[in-house]
C-alpha positions as CSV (number, residue, x, y, z in Angstrom):
1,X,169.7,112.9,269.7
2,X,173.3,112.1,271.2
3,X,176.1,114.0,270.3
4,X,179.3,112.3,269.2
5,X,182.8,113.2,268.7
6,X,184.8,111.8,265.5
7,X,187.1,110.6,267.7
8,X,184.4,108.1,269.4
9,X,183.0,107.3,266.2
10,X,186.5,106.2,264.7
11,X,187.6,104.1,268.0
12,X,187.3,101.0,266.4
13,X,189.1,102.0,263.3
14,X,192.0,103.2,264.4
15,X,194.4,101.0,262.8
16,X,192.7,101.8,259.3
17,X,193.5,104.2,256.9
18,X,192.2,107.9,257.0
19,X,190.8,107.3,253.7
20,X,189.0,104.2,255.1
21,X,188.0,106.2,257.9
22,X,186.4,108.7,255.7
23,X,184.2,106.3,253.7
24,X,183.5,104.8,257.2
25,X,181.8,107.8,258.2
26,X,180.5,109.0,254.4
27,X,178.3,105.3,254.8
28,X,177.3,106.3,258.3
29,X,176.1,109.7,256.9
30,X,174.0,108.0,254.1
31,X,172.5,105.1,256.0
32,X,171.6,108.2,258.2
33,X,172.3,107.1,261.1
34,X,174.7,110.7,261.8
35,X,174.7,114.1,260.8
36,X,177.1,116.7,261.4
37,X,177.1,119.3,263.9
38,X,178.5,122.0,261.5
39,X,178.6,124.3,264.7
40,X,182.1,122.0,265.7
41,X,184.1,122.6,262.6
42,X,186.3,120.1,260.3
43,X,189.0,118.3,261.2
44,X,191.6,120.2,258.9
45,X,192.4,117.1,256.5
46,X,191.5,116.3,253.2
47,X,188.7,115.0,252.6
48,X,187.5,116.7,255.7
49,X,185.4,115.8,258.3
50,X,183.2,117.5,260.9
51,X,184.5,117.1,264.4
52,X,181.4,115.8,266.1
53,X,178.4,114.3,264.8
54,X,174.3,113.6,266.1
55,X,174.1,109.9,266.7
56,X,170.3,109.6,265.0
57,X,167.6,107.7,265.6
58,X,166.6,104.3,263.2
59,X,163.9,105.2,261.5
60,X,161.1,101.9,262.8
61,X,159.4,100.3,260.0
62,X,155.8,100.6,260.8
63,X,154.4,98.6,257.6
64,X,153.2,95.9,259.5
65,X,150.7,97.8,261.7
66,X,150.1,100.6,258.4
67,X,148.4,97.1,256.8
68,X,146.4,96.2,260.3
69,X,144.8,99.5,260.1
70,X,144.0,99.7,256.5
71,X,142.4,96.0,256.4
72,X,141.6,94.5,259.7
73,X,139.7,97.3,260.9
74,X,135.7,97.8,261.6
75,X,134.7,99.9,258.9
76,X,133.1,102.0,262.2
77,X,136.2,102.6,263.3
78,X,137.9,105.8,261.1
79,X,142.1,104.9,260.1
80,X,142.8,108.6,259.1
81,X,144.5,109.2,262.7
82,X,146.1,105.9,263.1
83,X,147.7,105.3,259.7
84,X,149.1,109.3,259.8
85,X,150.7,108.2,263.6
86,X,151.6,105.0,263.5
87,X,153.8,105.7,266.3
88,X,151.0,106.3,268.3
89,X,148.9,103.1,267.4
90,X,151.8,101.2,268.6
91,X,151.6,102.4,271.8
92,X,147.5,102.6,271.5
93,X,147.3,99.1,269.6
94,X,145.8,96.1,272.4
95,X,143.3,98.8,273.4
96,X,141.8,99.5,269.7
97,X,142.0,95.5,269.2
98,X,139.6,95.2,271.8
99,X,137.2,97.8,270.8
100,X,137.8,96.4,267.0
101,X,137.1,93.0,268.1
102,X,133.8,94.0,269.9
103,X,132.4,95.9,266.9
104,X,133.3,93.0,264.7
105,X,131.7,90.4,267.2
106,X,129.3,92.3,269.7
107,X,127.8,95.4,267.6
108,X,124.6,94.4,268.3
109,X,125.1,94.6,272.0
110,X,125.0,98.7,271.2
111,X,121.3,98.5,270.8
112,X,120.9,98.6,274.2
113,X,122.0,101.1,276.7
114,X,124.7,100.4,279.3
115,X,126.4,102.3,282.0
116,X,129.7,104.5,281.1
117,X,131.3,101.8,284.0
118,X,129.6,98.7,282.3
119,X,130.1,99.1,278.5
120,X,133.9,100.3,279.4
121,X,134.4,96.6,281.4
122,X,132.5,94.8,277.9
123,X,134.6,96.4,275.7
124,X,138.3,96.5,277.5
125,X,137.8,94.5,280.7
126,X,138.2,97.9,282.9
127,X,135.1,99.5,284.2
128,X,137.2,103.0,284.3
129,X,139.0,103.0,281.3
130,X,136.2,105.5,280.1
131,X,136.0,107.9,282.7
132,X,139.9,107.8,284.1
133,X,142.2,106.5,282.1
134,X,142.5,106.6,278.0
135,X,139.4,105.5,276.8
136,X,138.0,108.8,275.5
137,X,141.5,109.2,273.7
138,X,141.3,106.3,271.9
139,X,137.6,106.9,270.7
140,X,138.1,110.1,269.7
141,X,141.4,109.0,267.7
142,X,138.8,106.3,266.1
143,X,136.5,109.1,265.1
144,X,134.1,107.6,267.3
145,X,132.5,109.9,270.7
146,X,130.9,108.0,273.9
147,X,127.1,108.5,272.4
148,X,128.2,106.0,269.5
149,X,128.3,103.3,272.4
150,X,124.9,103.9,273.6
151,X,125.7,104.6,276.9
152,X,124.3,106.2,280.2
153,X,126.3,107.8,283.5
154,X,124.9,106.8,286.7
155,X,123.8,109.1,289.6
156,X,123.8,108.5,293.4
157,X,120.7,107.5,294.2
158,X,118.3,109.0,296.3
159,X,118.5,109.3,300.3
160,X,115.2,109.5,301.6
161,X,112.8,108.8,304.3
162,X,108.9,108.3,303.4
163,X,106.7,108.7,306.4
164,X,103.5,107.9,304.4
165,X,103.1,106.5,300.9
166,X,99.6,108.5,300.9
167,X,99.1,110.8,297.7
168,X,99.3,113.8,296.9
169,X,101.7,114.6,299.0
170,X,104.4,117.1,300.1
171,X,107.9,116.0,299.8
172,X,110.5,118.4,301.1
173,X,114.4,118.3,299.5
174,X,116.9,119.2,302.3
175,X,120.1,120.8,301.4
176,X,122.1,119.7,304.1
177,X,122.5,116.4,306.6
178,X,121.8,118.1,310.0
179,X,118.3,119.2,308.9
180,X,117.1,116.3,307.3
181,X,118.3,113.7,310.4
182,X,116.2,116.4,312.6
183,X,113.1,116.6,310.2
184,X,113.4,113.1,310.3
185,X,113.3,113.0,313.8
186,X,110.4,114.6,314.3
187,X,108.3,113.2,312.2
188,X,109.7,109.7,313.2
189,X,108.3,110.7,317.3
190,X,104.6,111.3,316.0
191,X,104.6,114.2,314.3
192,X,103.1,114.6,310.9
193,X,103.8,118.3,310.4
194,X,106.9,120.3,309.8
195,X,106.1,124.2,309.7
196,X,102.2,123.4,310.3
197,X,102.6,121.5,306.6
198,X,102.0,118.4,306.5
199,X,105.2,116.4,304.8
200,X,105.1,112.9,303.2
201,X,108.2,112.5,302.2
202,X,112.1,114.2,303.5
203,X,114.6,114.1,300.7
204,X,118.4,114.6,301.5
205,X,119.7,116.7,298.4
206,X,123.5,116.6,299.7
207,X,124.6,120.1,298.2
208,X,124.9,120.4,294.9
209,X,124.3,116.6,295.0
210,X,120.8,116.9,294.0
211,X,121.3,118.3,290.5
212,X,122.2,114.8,289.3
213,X,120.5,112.9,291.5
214,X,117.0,114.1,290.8
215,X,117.8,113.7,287.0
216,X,116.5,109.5,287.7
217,X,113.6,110.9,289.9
218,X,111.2,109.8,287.7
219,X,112.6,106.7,286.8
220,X,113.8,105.8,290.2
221,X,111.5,106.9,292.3
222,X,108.7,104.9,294.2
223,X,105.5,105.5,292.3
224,X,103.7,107.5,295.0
225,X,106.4,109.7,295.2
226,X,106.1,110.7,291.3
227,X,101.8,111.0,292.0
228,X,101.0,113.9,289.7
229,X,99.1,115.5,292.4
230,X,102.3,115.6,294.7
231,X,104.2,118.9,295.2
232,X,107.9,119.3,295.9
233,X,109.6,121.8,298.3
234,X,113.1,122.7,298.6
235,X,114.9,124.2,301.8
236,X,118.5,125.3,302.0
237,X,121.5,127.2,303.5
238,X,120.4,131.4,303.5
239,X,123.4,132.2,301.3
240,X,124.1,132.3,297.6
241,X,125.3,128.6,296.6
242,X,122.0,127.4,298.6
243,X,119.9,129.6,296.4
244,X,122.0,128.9,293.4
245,X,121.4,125.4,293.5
246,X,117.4,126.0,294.2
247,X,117.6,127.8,291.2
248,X,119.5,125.4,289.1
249,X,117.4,122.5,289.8
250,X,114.3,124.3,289.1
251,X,115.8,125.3,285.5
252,X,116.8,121.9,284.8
253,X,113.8,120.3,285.7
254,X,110.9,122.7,285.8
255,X,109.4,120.9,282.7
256,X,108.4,117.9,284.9
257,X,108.4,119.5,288.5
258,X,107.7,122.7,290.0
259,X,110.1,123.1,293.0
260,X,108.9,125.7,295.4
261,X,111.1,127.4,298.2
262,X,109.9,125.9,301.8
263,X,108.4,129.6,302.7
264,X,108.0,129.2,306.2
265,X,111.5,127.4,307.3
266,X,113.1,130.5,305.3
267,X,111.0,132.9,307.6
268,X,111.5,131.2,310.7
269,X,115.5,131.4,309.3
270,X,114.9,134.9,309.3
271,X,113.5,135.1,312.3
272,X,115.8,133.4,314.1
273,X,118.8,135.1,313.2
274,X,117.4,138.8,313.9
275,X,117.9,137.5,317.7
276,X,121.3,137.2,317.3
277,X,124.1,139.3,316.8
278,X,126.2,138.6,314.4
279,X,125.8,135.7,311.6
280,X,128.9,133.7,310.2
281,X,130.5,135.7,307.2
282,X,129.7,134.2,303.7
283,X,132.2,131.9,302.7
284,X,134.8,132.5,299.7
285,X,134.1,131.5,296.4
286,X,130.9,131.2,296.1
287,X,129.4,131.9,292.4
288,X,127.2,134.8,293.3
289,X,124.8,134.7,290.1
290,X,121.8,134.4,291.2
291,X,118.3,135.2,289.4
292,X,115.1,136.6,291.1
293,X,113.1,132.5,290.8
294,X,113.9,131.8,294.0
295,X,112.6,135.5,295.7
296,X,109.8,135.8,293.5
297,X,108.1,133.6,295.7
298,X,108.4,135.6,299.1
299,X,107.0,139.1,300.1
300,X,109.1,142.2,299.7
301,X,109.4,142.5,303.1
302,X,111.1,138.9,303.4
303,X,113.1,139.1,300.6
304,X,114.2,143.2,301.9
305,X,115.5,140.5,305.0
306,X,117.1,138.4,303.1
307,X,119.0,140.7,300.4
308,X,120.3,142.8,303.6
309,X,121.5,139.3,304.9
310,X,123.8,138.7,301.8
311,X,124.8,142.4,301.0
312,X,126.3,142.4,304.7
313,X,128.5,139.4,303.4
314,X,127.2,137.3,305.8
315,X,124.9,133.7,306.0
316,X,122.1,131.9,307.8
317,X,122.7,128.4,307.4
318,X,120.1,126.1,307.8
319,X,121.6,124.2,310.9
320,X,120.0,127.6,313.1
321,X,116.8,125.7,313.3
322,X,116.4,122.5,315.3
323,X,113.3,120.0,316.2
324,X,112.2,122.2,318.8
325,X,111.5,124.8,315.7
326,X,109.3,123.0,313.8
């Protein structure tokens, strides 16, 4: 609100009467369009007025869209929201059009499952307006939540290099880059075993990267690489986000796979880093809760190693081993 003075208010009545002046201001005060600011006093005269005034704002006349919402609307789409902020749908309005207009016209094209990016360009002609910009507003102020639209989030597929299609196999998930160009290597210059196992297929797991790209393994997957008779290994940094994310991926998906720690590149880890004097210091903020899946599957002496490793606040990543390792 903007405050006034009576002075301002009565500039272009200042050749009237102060009577006329006064019912000026009384119809100003019952169209609402002022109020008083008691705080500033009257003016001293009879009838009296206050000396300044809040210059208020016209009420806007939303019937128009009140009778959009109550009768134009999908009878999917809930009104309770819009016809309590009509303010809102105003600003909200061409976007809930759309979505009205394709549940009117296209509902059956929500029997089949799209991607987030996909059903958001059908519906509003912007393949983020799901993810990044309002579209989750205005489907939640419709009553309506993303599952009603039937659809699916992508993940990044797969990096992966097969060196035979021949099952069962073992296929080994790499947490980082480094080892899985090296692995890669050496199986590409004639090798067929990495750690005296023979390995089918490498899989590059970029980090945490894996938890949602291994959620499509089965349905993206080549066929041999999804043979029942194959068994999946997983390698990673020596510290406690690399054995966090072993153990998250085996709990997500340990109803379909069992993912196994690559014993012997941990060992020769191990190994390795005994020779040297010190080891980098475990970086900050790593989530340190960590379950005993993935040391279950060592000896105690190994895991003795490895526990001493992490208590010292320190790392073996997996970048100590190179092709002249395996």
């Amino acid at each position: 609100m903007k405050r006034i003075s009576l002075e301002a208010l009565l500039r272009t009545m200042q050749d009237q009467s102060y009577q006329e002046q006064y019912e000026y201001i009384r119809k100003l005060l019952e169209e609402e369009k002022i109020k008083p600011v008691k705080a500033s006093r009257t003016n001293g005269k009879k009838p009296a007025l206050y000396r300044e005034y809040w210059i208020l704002e016209e009420k806007k006349d939303y019937s128009e869209y009140i009778e959009e919402i109550k009768y134009n609307f999908s009878t999917r789409i809930s009104v309770d929201y819009y016809l309590t902020h009509p303010d809102v749908y105003e600003t909200d309005r061409p976007w809930v059009l759309l979505l009205n207009e394709y549940l009117k016209e296209h509902k059956d094209a929500l029997k089949t499952a799209e991607s987030l990016n996909e059903r958001s360009f059908e519906i509003w002609s912007r393949e983020k307006f799901l993810d990044r910009e309002q579209g989750k507003k205005i489907l939640n102020r419709c009553g309506l939540g993303l599952e009603f639209l039937n659809i699916y989030r992508t993940t990044e597929p797969l990096a992966y290099y097969t060196h035979t299609r021949n099952t069962p196999q073992n296929l080994l998930i790499l947490e980082n880059k480094d080892p899985f160009f090296s692995m890669r290597s050496h199986l590409l210059s004639g090798h067929t075993e990495i750690f005296n196992m023979e390995m089918g297929t490498l899989i590059y797991g970029a980090g945490k990267g894996i938890l949602r790209s291994f959620q499509d393994f089965d349905l993206c997957a080549e066929p041999y690489m999804t043979d029942s008779g194959n068994k999946i290994f997983y390698f990673g940094d020596l510290d406690y986000e690399g054995i966090g994310i072993y153990e998250n991926l085996v709990e997500r998906f340990q109803d379909r796979w069992e993912i196994k720690p690559f014993i012997p590149a941990y060992e020769a880890m191990l190994n390795k880093a005994d020779r040297l004097e010190n080891l980098p210091e475990t970086k900050e903020h790593q989530n340190r809760n960590i379950t005993s899946i993935f040391f279950s599957y060592f000896s105690n002496t190994t895991v003795e190693k490895m526990q001493a490793v992490l208590q010292n606040e320190r790392y073996v990543p997996q970048e100590i081993l190179n092709r002249a390792d395996f």
